[in-house]
C-alpha positions, 0 to 999 in steps of 0.5 A: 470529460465529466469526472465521473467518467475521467479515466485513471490517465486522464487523472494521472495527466491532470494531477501529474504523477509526472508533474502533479499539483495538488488536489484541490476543489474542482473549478467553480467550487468554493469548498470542498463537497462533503465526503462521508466516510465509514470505517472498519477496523480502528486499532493502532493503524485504523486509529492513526488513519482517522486522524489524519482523514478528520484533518481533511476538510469535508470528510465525515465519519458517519458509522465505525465497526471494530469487533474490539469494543475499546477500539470501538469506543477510542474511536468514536471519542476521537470523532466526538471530540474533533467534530463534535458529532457521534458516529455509529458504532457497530461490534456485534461480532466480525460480520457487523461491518454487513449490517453498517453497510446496509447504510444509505449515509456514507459514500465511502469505507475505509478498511484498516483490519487484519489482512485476512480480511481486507478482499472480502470487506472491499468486496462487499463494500463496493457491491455495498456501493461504496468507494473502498480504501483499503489498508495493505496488502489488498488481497492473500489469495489468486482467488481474491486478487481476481474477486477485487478486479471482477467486483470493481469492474461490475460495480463502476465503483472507485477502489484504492490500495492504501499504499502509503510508501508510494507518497513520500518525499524522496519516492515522489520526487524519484517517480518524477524523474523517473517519468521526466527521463533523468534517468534513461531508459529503466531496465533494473530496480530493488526494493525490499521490506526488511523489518524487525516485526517479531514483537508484534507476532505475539501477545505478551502471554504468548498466544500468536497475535494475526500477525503471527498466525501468518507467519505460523500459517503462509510462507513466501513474500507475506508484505509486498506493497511497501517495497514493490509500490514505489519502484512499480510507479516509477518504471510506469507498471500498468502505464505501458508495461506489466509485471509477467513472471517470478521466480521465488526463493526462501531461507529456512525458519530460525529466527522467528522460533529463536525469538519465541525461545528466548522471550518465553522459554525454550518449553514454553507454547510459542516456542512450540510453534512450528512457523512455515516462513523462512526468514528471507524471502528473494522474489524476481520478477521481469516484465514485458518490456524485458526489466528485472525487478529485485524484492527481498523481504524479510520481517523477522530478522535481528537487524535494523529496519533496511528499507531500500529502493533502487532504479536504474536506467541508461543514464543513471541510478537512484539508490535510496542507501546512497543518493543519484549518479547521473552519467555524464552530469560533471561530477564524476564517480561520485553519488550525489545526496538526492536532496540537491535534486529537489529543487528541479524535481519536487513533487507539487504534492510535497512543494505545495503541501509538505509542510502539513504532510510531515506532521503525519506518519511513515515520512508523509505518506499517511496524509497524501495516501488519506488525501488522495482516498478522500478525493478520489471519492468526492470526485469519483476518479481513479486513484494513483494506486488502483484496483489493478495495482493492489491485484498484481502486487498482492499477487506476489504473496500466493505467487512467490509461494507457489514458486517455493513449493516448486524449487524456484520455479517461474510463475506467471504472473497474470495481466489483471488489467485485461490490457489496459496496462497498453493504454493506461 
C-alpha cells in the first residue's frame, strides 16, 4: 500500500490511535520532505498556529491572506524572523484568499478565519487542489457540512478538522483504554463546552464582534467540536458506529443581554441587542449501536470554564472532574486520579514527544493537531480527525437548532460517511 493511497484505517492501524507512535519520516527518508503551506486568517488563533507549525521541521509558509492589514504584516514578520524568507501576503478584500489560491507553490492551506467562513474557504482550497486544515468547527449549515464531504470526495484531496481538544494528554490516554477495553463495553458519555466567552462578544466601543454577531444571529449548540471530538474517538464513532439522531433543548436569553447592561449601559447599543441564544443549550444524541451521548454548551454564563468529559462502560467510568473507577480493580468505591493510569496507558504521542508538546497552547493539543495536519500533507493520508468527523460534529449546530424550533423534537442525524463508518 502507497501512502497515497493508505486508507484512514490503515492510518489509524499504523500510528495506533489505539497505540500510536508518533509520525515520523517515512522508512528510508533521511529528513522530513518539504511541506509548504498557506494561511488564511492570522489574528490571535491564526497567529498561535503559525508558531507552532514554524517549529515543524519541513513546513514553509510560502503566501498568508488576512483582509486585517496589522494581522497581515505581524504575520509575515513572524516568518521573516524565524525562517528568514518573506512570504506573500494577500489583504485586497475578503475574496483575496482566490486569487492566493491560484498559487502553484504551496501543497497545503490552513484556515484559521471567522467561522463563517471556514466550509467555503476549504471548498475552495480543496477544489484549488490543496490539502486544507481548518480551524473549528468545520461548517454552520446541513448545506455546507454536505459541500465539505461532496468536495473532499471529488477532488481526492486531504481535509482535517483542527480539533485540538482530541490531542491532549489525559484525553489521549482515555482514547487508548478505551480502544484497549478497560472500560468494557461503552454505552454513555458527557461532554460539555461551558466557557465564559461574553468578553469577546463585543468591541470595547460596543459594536458586536463575529462572535457576537453569532450569538445575536443563531441559536442552539454554536461550538461542538471541542466537547463531542474526544468522547466521539473514544466510543470509536465512524469506526463501527454513528451518530443517527438528537433531540435539543435551550434556556432563554439572559445573561448575554445582562452583561451587555452592566458594562456599557442599560441605554447604551449593545444593550439593545436582541440576542437569539439562550444561554444553555442540552443536546442528546444516540447512535446506532444504541449508546447515548450528553453535550452541554454554554459560552456565556457567570461561571468558571467547566470543561468535562465522561465515558462510561461495562467496566468502569472515566469522569475528567473526578478520575477512573474500574469495576472489580481492588480499590474499592473509591475514583482514582487518572495519572496512576499513565504508565500502562500513555499515548506514544505524549510518551515520545510530550515534553515539546506542553511548551504550546489548550494543554498540548496545538502541537499534535498542527503536527499531524503537517504530516497528513506530506504523506497524503487520512488524519485522525477527517472530513466525515468535522460534518457530523459540525452538524449539531443547525440540528440542535432545528430540534429547538420543534420543542425538543428527534432529529436526524444524516450517515456522511455513506457507510464507510462499517468499515472504517
Amino acid at each position: 500500500m502507497t501512502r497515497a493511497t493508505m486508507t484512514r484505517r490503515a492510518f489509524l492501524a499504523a500510528t495506533g490511535m489505539a497505540a500510536a507512535a508518533p509520525l515520523a519520516p517515512a522508512q528510508g527518508e533521511t529528513k522530513p520532505r518539504p511541506v509548504r503551506v498557506a494561511f488564511i486568517g492570522v489574528g490571535g488563533r491564526g497567529t498561535g498556529l503559525l508558531k507552532v507549525l514554524l517549529k515543524v521541521p519541513g513546513a514553509t509558509v510560502p503566501a498568508i491572506c488576512d483582509i486585517n492589514e496589522d494581522h497581515l504584516n505581524r504575520a509575515i514578520e513572524i516568518v521573516e524572523k524565524v525562517h528568514g524568507y518573506t512570504p506573500a501576503g494577500y489583504s485586497r478584500d475578503e475574496y483575496d484568499y482566490r486569487r492566493m489560491l491560484e498559487r502553484d507553490d504551496f501543497d497545503a492551506l490552513l484556515i484559521a478565519t471567522p467561522v463563517e467562513w471556514h466550509a467555503v474557504m476549504a471548498c475552495d482550497g480543496m477544489r484549488a487542489g490543496k490539502h486544507v486544515g481548518s480551524e473549528v468547527p468545520g461548517a454552520y449549515s446541513m448545506a455546507e457540512c454536505w459541500d465539505l464531504v461532496k468536495t473532499k470526495e471529488a477532488t481526492g484531496k486531504r481535509y482535517m478538522l483542527l480539533e485540538n481538544y482530541v490531542y491532549v494528554q489525559q484525553r489521549m490516554m482515555v482514547m487508548n483504554m478505551a480502544h484497549a477495553g478497560a472500560f468494557g463495553d461503552l454505552y454513555y458519555a458527557e461532554c460539555s463546552y461551558i466557557h465564559d466567552c461574553r468578553s469577546l462578544r463585543f468591541e470595547s466601543d460596543g459594536r458586536l464582534t463575529w462572535r457576537g454577531e453569532v450569538k445575536r444571529d443563531h441559536f442552539g449548540n454554536l461550538y461542538p467540536t471541542h466537547s463531542l471530538g474526544p468522547v466521539s474517538k473514544w466510543l470509536g464513532i465512524h469506526q463501527g458506529d454513528r451518530m443517527t439522531s438528537l433531540v435539543s433543548m435551550m434556556s432563554k436569553p439572559a445573561a448575554l443581554q445582562a452583561y451587555a447592561h452592566r458594562r456599557f449601559g442599560a441605554d447604551s447599543e449593545p444593550a439593545k441587542v436582541d440576542f437569539t441564544a439562550g444561554d444553555m443549550c442540552v443536546t442528546l444524541v444516540k447512535t446506532v449501536q444504541g449508546r447515548l451521548i450528553n453535550v452541554y454548551y454554554d459560552s456565556d454564563s457567570p461561571r468558571p470554564a467547566s470543561i468535562f468529559h465522561l465515558v462510561q462502560g461495562t467496566k468502569g467510568v472515566y469522569d475528567s472532574r473526578r478520575g477512573i473507577y474500574l469495576d472489580g480493580e481492588g480499590h474499592g468505591e473509591k475514583w482514582v486520579p487518572a495519572r496512576e493510569f499513565a504508565a500502562q496507558y500513555e499515548h506514544d504521542y505524549w510518551r515520545k514527544r510530550g515534553e515539546e508538546a506542553a511548551k504550546t497552547g489548550h494543554g498540548g493539543g496545538d502541537y499534535f493537531v498542527v503536527s499531524d495536519f503537517v504530516e497528513m500533507a506530506r504523506h497524503d493520508r487520512e488524519p485522525l480527525v477527517d472530513v466525515y468527523d468535522s460534518a457530523a460534529w459540525s452538524s449539531l449546530i443547525p440540528l440542535s437548532k432545528e430540534s429547538i424550533r420543534g420543542g425538543g423534537g428527534s432529529v436526524e442525524i444524516p450517515d456522511f460517511t455513506g457507510g464507510k463508518w462499517q468499515r472504517a
